[in-house]
C-alpha positions as CSV (number, residue, x, y, z in Angstrom):
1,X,175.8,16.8,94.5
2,X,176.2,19.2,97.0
3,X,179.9,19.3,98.7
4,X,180.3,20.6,102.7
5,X,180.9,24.0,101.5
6,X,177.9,24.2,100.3
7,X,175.9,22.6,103.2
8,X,178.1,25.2,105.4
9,X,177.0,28.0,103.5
10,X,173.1,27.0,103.3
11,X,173.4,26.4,107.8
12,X,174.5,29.8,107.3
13,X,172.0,31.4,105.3
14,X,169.0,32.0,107.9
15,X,165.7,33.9,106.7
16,X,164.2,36.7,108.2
17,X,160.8,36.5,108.4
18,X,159.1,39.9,107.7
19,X,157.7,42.2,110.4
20,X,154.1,42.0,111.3
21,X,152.2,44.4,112.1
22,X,148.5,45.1,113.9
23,X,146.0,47.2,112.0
24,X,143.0,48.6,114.8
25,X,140.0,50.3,114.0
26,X,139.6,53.6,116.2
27,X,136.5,54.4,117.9
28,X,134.7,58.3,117.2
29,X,131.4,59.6,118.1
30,X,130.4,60.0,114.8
31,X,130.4,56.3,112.5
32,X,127.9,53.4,112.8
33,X,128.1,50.3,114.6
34,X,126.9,48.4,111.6
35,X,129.2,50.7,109.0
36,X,132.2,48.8,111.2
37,X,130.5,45.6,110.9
38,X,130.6,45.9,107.2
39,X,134.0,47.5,106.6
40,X,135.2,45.1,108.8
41,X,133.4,42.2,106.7
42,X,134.5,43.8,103.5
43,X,137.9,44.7,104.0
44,X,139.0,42.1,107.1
45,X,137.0,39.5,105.8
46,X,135.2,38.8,108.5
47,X,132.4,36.9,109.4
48,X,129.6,38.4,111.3
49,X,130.0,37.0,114.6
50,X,133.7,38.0,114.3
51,X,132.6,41.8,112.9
52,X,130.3,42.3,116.0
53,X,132.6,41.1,117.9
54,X,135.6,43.2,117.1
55,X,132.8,46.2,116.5
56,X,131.9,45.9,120.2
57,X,135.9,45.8,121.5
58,X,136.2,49.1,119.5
59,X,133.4,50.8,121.2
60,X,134.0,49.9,124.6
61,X,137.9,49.9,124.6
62,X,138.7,52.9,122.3
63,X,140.1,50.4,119.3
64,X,140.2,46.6,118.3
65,X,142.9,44.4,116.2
66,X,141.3,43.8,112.8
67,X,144.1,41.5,111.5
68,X,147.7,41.0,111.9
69,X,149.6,41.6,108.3
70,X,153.1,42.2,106.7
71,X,153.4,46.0,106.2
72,X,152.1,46.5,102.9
73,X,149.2,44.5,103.0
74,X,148.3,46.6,106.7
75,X,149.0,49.3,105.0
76,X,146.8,48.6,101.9
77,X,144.1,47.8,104.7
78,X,144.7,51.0,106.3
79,X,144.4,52.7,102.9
80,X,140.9,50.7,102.0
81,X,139.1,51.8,105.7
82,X,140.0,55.4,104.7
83,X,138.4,55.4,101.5
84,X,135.4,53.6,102.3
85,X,135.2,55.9,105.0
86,X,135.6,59.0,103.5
87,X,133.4,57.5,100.5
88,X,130.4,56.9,103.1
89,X,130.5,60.2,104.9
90,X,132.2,58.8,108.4
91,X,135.3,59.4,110.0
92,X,136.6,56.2,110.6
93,X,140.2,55.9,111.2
94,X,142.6,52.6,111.5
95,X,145.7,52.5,112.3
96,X,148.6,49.7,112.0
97,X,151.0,49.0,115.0
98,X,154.2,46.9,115.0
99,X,153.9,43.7,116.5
């Protein structure tokens, strides 16, 4: 059974909630509308509607939010549009932001 000291103590103990952070695609002159659509498909797991949708913010607006994550899984995300990328000949860059 739990005593006051130890209700005191668990009042006490607060969790921190990790950081979030943004990850945006960046627009260049150079990669496909539809190989955003896809990466964003593949890697955000994103619908279509969604993919065109955040395709179209990046081209008119310079960059788009792909997903809100904790840092390693942005990072990992980061990581993934880099290599696909680079794999598929385009210069695609993301980028995460804290939130």
């Amino acid at each position: 059974m739990a005593t006051n000291t130890d209700l005191d103590l668990l009042e006490e103990t607060k969790l921190k909630h990790p950081n979030k952070y943004k990850v945006l695609i960046l627009n260049d002159d150079y990669t496909s509308m539809e190989f955003v659509i896809k990466i964003l498909m593949e890697v955000f797991h994103k619908n279509y509607e969604e993919a065109q949708q955040i395709m179209l913010e990046v081209h008119q607006k310079d960059k788009g939010i792909c997903g809100i994550y904790t840092h390693e899984i942005a990072e990992t995300k980061v990581m993934q549009v880099h290599k696909d990328a680079r794999e598929s000949g385009f210069p695609l860059r993301a980028q995460m932001e804290e939130e």
